[in-house]
N, CA, C and O atoms as a Tripos MOL2 file, in Angstrom:
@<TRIPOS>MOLECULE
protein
  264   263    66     0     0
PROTEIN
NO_CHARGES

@<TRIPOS>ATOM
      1 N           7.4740   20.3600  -10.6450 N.3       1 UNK1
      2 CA          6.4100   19.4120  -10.8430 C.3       1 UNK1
      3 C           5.0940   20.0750  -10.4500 C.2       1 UNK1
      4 O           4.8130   20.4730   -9.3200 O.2       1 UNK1
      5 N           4.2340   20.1460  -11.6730 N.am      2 UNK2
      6 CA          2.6310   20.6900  -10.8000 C.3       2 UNK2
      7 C           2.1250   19.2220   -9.9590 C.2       2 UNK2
      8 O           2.5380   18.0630   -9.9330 O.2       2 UNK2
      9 N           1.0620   19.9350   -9.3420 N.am      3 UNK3
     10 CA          0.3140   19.6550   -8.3020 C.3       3 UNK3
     11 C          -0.4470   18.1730   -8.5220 C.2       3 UNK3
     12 O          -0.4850   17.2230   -7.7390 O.2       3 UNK3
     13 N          -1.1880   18.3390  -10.1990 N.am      4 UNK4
     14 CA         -1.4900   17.1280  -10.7690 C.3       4 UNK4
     15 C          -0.6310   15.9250  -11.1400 C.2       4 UNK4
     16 O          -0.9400   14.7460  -11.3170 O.2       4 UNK4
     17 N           0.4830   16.5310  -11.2030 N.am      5 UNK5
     18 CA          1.9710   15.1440  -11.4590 C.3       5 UNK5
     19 C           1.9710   14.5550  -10.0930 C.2       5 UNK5
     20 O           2.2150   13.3590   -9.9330 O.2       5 UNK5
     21 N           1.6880   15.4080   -9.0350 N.am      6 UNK6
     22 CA          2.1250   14.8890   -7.4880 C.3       6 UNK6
     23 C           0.9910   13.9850   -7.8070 C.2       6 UNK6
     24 O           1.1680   12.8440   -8.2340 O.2       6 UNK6
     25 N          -0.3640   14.5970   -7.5590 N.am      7 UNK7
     26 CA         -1.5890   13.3320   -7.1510 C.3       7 UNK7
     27 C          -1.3000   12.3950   -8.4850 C.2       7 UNK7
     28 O          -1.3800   11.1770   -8.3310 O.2       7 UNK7
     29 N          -1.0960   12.7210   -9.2850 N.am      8 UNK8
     30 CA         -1.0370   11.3310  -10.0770 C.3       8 UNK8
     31 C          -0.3460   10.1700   -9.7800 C.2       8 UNK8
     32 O          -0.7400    9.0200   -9.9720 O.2       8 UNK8
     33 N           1.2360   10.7080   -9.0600 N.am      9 UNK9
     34 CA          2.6120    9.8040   -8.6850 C.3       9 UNK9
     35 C           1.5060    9.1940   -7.3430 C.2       9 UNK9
     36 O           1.2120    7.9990   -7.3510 O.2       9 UNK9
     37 N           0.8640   10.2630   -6.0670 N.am     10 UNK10
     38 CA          0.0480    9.2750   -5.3790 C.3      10 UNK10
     39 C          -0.7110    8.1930   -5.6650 C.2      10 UNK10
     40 O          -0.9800    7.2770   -4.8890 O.2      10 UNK10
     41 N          -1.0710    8.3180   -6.8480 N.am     11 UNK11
     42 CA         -2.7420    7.2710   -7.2400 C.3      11 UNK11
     43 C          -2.0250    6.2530   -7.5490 C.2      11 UNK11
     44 O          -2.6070    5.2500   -7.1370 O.2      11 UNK11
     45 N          -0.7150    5.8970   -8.2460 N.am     12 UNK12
     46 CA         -0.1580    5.1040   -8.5140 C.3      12 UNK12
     47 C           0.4950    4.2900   -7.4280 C.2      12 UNK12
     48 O           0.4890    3.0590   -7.4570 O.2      12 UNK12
     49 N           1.1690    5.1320   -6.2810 N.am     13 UNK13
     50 CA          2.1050    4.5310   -5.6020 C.3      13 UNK13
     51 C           1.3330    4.0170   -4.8490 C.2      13 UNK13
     52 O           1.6540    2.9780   -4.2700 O.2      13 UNK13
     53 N          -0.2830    4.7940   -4.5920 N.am     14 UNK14
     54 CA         -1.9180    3.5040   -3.6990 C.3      14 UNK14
     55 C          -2.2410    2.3550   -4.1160 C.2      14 UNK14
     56 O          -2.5540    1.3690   -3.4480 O.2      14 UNK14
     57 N          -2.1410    2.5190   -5.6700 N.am     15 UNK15
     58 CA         -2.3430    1.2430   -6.4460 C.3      15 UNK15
     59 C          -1.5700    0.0800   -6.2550 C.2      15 UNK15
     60 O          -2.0060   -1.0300   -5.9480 O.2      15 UNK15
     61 N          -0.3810    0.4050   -6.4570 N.am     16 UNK16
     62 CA          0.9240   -0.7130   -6.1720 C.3      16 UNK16
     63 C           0.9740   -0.8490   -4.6830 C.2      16 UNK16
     64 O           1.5660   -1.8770   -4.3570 O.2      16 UNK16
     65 N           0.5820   -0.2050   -3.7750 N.am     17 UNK17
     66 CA          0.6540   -0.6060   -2.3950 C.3      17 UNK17
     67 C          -0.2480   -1.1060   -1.9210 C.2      17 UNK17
     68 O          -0.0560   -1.3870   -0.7380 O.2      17 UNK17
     69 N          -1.8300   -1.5420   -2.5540 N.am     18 UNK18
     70 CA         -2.8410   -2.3900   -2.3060 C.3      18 UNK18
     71 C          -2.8030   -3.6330   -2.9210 C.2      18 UNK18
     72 O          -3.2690   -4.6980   -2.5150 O.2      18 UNK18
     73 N          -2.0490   -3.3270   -4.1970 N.am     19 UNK19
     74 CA         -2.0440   -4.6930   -4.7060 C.3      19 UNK19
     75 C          -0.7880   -5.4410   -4.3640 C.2      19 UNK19
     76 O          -0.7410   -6.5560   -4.8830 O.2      19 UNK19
     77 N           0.1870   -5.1270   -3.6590 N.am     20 UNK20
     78 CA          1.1980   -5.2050   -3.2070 C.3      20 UNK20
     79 C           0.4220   -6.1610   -1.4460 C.2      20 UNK20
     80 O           0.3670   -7.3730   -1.2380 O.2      20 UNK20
     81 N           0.1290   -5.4300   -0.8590 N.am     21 UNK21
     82 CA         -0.9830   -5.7730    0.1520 C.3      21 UNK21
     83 C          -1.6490   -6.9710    0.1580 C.2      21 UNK21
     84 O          -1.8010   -7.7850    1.0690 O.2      21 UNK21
     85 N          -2.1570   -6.9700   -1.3760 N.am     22 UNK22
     86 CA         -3.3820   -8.1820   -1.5200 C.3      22 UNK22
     87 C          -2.3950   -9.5000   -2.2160 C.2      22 UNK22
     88 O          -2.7430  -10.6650   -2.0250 O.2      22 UNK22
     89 N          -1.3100   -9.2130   -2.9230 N.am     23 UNK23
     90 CA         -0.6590  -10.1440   -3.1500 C.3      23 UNK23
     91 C           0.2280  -11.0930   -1.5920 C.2      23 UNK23
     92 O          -0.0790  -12.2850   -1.5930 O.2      23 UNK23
     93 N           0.9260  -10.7990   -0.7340 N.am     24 UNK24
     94 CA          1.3270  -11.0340    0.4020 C.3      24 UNK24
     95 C          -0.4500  -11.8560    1.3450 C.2      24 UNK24
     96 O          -0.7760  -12.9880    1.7030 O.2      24 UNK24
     97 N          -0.9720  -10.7600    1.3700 N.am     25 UNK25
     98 CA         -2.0630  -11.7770    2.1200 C.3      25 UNK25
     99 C          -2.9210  -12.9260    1.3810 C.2      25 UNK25
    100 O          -3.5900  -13.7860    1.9530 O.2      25 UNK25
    101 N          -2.7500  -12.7500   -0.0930 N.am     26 UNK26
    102 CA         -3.3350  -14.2300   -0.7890 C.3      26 UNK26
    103 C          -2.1420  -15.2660   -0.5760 C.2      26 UNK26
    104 O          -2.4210  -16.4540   -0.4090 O.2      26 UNK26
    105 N          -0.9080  -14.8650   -0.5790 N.am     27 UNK27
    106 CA          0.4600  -15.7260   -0.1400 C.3      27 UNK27
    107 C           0.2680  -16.1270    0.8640 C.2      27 UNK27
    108 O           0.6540  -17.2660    1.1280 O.2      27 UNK27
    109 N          -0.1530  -15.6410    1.4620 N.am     28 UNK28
    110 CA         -0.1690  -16.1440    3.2880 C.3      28 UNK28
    111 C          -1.0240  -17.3650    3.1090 C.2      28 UNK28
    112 O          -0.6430  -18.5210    3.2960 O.2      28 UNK28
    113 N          -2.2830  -16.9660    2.7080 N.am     29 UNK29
    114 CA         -3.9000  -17.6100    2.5470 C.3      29 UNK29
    115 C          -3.0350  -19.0800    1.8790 C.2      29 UNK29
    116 O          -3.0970  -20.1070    2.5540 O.2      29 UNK29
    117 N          -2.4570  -19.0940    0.8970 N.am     30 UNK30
    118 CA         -2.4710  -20.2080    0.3310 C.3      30 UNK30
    119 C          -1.0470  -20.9910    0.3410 C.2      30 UNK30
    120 O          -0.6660  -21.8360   -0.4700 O.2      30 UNK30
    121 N          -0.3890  -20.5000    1.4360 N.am     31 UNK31
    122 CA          0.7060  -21.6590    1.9550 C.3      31 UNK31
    123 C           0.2410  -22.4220    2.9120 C.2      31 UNK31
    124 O          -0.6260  -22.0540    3.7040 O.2      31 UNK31
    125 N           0.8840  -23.7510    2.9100 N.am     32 UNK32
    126 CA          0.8860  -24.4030    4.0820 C.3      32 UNK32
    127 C           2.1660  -24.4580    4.9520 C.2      32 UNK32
    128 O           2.1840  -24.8570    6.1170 O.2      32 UNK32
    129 N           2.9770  -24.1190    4.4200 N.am     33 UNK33
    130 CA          4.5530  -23.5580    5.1270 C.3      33 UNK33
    131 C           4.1060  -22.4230    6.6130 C.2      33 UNK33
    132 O           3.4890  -21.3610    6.5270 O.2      33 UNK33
    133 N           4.5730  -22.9810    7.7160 N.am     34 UNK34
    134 CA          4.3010  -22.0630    8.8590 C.3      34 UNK34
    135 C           4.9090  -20.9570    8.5710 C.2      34 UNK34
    136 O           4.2070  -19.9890    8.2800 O.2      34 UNK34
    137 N           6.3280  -20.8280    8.5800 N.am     35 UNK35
    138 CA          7.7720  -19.9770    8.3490 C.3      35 UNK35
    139 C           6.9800  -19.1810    7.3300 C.2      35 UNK35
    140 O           7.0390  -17.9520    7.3780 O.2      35 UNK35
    141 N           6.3110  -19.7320    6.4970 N.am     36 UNK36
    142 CA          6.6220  -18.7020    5.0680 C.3      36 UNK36
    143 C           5.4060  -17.6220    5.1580 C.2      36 UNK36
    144 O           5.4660  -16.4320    4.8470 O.2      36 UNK36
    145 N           4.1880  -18.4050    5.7100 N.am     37 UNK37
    146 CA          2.9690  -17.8950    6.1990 C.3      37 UNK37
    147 C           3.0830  -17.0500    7.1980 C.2      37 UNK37
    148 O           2.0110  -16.5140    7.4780 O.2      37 UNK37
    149 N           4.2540  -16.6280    8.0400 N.am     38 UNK38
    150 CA          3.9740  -15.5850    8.5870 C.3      38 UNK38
    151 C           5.2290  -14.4620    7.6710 C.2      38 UNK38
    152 O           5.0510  -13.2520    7.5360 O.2      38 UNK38
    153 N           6.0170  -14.9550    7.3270 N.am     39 UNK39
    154 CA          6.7840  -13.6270    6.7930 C.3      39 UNK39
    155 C           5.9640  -13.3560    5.5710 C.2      39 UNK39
    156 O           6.6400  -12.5590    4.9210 O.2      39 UNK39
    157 N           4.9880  -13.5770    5.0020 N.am     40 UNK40
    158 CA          4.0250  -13.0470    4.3760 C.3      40 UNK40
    159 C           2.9560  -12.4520    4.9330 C.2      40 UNK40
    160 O           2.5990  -11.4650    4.2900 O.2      40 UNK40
    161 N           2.2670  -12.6990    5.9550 N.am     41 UNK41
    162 CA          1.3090  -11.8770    6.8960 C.3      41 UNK41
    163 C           2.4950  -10.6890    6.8510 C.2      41 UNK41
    164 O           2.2190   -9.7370    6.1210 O.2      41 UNK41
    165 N           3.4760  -10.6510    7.3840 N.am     42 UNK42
    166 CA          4.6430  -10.0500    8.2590 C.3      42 UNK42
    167 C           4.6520   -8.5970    7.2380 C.2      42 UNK42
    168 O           4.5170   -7.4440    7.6470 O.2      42 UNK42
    169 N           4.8720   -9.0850    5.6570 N.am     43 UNK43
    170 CA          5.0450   -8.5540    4.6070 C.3      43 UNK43
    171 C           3.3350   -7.5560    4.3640 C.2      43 UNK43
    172 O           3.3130   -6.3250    4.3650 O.2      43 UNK43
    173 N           2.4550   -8.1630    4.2350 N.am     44 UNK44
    174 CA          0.8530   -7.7740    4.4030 C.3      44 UNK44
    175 C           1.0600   -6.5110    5.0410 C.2      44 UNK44
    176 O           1.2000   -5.4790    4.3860 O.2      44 UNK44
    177 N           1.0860   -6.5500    6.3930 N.am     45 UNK45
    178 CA          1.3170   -5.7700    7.2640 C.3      45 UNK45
    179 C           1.8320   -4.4690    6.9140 C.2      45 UNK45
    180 O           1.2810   -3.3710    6.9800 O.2      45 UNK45
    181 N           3.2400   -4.8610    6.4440 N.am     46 UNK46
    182 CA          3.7880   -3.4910    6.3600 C.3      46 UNK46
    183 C           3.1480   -2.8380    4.7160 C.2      46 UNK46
    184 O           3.0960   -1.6220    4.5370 O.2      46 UNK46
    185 N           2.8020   -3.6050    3.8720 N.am     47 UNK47
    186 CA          2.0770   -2.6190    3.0260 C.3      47 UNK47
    187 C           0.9310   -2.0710    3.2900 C.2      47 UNK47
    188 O           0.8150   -0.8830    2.9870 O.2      47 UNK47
    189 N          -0.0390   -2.6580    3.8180 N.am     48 UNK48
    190 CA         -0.8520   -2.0990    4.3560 C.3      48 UNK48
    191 C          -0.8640   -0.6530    5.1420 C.2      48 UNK48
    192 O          -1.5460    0.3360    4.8740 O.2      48 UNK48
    193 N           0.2880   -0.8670    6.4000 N.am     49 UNK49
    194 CA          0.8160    0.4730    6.9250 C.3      49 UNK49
    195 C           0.8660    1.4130    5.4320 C.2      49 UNK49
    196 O           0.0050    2.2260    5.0920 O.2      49 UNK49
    197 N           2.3260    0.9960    4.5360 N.am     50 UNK50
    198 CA          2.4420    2.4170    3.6190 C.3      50 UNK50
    199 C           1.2420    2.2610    3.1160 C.2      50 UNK50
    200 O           1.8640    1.7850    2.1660 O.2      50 UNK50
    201 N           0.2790    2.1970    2.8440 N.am     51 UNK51
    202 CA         -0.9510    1.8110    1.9240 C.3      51 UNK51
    203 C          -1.6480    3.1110    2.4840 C.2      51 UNK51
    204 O          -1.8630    4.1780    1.9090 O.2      51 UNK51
    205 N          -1.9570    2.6910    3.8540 N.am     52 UNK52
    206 CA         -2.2040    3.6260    4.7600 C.3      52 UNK52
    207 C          -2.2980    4.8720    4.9400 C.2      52 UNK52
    208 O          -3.2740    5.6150    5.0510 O.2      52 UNK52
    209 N          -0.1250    5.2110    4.9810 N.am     53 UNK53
    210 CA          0.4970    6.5390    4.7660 C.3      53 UNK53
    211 C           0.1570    6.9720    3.7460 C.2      53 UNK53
    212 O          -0.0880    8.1710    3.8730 O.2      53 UNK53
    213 N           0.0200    6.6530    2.8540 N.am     54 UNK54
    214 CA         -0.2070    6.9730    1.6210 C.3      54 UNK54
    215 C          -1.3170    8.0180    1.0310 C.2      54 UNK54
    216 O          -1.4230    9.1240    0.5030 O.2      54 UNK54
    217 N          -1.9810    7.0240    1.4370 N.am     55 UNK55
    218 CA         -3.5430    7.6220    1.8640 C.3      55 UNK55
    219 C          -3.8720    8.6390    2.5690 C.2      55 UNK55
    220 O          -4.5690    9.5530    2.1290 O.2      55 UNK55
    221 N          -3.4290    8.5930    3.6770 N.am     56 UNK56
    222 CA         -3.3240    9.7710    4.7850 C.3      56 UNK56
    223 C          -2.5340   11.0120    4.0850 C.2      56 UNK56
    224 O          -3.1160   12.0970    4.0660 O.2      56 UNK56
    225 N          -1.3700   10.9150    3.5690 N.am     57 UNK57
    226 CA         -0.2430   12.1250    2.7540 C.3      57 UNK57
    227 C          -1.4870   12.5520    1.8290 C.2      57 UNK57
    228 O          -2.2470   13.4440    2.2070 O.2      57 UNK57
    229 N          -1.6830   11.8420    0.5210 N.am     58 UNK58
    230 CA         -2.9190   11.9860   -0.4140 C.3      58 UNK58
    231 C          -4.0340   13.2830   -0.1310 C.2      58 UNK58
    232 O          -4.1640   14.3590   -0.7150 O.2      58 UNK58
    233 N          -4.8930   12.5830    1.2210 N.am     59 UNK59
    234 CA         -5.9180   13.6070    1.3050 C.3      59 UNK59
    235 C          -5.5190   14.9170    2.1780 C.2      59 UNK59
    236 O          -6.1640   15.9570    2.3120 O.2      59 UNK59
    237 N          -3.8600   14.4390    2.9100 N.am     60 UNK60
    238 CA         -3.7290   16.0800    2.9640 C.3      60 UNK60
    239 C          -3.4780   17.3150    2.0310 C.2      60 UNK60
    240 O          -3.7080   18.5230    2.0720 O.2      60 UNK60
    241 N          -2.7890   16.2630    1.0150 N.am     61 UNK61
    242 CA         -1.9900   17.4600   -0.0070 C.3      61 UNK61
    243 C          -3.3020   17.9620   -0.7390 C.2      61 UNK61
    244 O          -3.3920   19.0770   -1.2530 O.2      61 UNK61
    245 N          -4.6010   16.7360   -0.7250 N.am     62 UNK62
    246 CA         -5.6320   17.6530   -1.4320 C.3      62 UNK62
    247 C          -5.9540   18.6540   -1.0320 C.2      62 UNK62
    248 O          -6.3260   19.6730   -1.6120 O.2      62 UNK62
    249 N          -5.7720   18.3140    0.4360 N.am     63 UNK63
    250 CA         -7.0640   19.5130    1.7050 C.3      63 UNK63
    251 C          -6.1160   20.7090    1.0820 C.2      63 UNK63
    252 O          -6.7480   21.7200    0.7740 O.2      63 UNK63
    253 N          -4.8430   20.7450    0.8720 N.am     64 UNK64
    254 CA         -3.8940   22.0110    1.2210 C.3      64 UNK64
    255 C          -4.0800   22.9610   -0.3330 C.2      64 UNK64
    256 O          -3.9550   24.1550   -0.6090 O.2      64 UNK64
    257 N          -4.4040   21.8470   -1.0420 N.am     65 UNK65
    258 CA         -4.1760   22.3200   -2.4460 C.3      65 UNK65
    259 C          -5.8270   22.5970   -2.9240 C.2      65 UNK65
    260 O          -6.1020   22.5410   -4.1220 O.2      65 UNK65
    261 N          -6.6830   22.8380   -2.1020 N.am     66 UNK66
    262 CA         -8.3870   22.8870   -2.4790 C.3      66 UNK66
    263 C          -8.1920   24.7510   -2.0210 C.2      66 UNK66
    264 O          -9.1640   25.5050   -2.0750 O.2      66 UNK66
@<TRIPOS>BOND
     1     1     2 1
     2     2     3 1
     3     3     4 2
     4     3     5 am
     5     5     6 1
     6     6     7 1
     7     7     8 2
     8     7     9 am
     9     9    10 1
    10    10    11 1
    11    11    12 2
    12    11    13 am
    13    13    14 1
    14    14    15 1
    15    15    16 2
    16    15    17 am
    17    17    18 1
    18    18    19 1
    19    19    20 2
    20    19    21 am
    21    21    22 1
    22    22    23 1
    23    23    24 2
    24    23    25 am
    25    25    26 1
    26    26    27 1
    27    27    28 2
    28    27    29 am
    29    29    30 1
    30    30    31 1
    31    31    32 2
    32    31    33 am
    33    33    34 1
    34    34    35 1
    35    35    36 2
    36    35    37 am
    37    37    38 1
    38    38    39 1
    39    39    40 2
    40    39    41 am
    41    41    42 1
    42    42    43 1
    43    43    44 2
    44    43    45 am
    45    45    46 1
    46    46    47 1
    47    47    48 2
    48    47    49 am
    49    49    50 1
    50    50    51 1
    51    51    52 2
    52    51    53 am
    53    53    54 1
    54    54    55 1
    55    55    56 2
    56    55    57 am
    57    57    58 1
    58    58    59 1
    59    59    60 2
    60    59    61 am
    61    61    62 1
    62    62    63 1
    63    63    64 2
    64    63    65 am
    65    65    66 1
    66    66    67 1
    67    67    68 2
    68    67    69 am
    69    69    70 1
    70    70    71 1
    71    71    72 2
    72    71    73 am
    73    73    74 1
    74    74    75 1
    75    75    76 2
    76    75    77 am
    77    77    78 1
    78    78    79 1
    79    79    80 2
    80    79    81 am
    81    81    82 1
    82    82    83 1
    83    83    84 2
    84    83    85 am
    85    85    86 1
    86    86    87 1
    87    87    88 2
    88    87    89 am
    89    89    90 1
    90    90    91 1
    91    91    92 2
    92    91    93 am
    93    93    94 1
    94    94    95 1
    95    95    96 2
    96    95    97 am
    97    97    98 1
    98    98    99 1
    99    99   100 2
   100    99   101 am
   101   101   102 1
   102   102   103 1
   103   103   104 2
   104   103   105 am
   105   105   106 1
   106   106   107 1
   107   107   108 2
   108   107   109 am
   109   109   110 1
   110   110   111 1
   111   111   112 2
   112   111   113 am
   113   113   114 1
   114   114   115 1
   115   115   116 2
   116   115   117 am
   117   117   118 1
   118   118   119 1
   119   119   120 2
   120   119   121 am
   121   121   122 1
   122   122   123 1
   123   123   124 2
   124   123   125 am
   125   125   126 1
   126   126   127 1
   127   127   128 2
   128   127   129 am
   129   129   130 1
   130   130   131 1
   131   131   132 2
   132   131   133 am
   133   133   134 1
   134   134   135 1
   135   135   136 2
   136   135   137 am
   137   137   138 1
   138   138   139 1
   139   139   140 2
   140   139   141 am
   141   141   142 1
   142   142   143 1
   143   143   144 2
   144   143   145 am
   145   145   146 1
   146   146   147 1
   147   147   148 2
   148   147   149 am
   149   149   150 1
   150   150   151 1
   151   151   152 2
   152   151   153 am
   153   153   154 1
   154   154   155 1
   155   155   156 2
   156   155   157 am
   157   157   158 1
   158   158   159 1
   159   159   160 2
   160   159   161 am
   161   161   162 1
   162   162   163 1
   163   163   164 2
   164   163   165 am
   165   165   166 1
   166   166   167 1
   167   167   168 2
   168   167   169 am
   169   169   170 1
   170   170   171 1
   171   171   172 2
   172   171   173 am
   173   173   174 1
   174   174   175 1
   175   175   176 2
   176   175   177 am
   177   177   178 1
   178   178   179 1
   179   179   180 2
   180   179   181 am
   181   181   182 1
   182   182   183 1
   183   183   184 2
   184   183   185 am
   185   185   186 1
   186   186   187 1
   187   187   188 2
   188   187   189 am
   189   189   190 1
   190   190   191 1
   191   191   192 2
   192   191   193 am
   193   193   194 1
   194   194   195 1
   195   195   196 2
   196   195   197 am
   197   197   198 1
   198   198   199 1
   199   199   200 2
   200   199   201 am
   201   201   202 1
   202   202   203 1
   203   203   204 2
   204   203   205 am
   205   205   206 1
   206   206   207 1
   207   207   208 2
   208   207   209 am
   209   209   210 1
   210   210   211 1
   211   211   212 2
   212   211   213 am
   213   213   214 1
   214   214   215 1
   215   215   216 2
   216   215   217 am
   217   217   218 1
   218   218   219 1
   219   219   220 2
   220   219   221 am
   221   221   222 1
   222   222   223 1
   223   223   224 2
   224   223   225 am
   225   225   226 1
   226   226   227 1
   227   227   228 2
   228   227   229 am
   229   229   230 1
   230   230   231 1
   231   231   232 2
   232   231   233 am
   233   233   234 1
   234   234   235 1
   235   235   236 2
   236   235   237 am
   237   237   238 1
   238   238   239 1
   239   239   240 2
   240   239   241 am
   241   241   242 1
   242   242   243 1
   243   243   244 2
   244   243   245 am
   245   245   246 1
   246   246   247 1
   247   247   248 2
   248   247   249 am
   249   249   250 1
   250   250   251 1
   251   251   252 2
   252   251   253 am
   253   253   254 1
   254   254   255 1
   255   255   256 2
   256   255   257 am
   257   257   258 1
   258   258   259 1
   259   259   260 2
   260   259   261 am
   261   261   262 1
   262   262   263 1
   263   263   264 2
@<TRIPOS>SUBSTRUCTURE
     1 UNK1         2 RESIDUE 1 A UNK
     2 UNK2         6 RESIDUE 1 A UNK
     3 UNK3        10 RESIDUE 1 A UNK
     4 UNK4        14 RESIDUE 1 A UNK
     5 UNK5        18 RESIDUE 1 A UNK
     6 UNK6        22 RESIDUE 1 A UNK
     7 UNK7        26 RESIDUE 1 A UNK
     8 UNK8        30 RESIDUE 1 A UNK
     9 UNK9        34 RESIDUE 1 A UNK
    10 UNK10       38 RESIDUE 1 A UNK
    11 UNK11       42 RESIDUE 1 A UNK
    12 UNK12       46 RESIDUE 1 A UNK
    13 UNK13       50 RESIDUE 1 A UNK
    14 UNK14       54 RESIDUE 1 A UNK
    15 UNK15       58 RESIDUE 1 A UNK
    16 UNK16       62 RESIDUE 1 A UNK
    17 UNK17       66 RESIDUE 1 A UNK
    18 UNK18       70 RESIDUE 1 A UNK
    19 UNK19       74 RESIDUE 1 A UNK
    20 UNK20       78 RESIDUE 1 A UNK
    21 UNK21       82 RESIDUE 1 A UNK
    22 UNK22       86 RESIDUE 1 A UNK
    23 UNK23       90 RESIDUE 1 A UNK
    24 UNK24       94 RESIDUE 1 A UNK
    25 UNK25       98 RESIDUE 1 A UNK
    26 UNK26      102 RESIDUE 1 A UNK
    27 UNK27      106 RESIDUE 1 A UNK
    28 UNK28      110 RESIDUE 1 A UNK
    29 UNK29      114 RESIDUE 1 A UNK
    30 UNK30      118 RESIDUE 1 A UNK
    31 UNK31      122 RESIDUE 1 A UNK
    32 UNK32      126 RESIDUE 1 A UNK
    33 UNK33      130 RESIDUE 1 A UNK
    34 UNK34      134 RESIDUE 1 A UNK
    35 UNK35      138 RESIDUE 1 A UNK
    36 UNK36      142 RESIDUE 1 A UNK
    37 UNK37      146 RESIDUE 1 A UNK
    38 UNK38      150 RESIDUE 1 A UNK
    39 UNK39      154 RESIDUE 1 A UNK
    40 UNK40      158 RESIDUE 1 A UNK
    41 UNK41      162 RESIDUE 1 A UNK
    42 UNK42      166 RESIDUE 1 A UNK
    43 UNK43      170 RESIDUE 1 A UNK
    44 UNK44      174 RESIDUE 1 A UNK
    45 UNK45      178 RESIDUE 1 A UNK
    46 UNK46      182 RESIDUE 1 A UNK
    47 UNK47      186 RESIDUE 1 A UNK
    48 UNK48      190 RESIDUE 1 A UNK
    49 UNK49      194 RESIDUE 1 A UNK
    50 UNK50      198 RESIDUE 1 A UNK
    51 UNK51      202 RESIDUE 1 A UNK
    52 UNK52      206 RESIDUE 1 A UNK
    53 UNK53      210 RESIDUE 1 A UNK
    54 UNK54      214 RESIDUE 1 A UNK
    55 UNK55      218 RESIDUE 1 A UNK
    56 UNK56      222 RESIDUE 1 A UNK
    57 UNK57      226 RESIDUE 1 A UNK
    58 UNK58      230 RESIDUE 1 A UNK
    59 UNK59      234 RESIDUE 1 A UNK
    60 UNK60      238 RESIDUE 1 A UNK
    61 UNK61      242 RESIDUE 1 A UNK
    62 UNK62      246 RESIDUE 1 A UNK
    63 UNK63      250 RESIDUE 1 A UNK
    64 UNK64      254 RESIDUE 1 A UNK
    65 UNK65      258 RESIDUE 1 A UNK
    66 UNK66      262 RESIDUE 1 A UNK
């Protein structure tokens, strides 16, 4: 796999992990269910983290590959 297939598979897997992110915290936003409102924060959370990793992996493989 070249270098550009990698950052491409990244840009994608950022994409789906923000909107992944923003879907869970509009879930949260618009229940009135206690239970359900936090295993959706709960859910938020952890995409956010990989969202994160993601990000962080991303601008190393650039630094390495510049």
């Amino acid at each position: 796999m070249d270098i550009e297939s990698l950052f491409n598979i990244f840009k994608v897997a950022i994409e789906n992990e923000s909107s992944a992110a923003e879907f869970y915290q509009n879930a949260a936003q618009n229940t009135s269910d206690p239970e359900s409102k936090k295993i959706f924060e709960e859910f938020a959370k952890m995409e956010s983290y990989h969202l994160n990793k993601l990000k962080e992996r991303y601008a190393e493989l650039r630094k390495t590959a510049s």
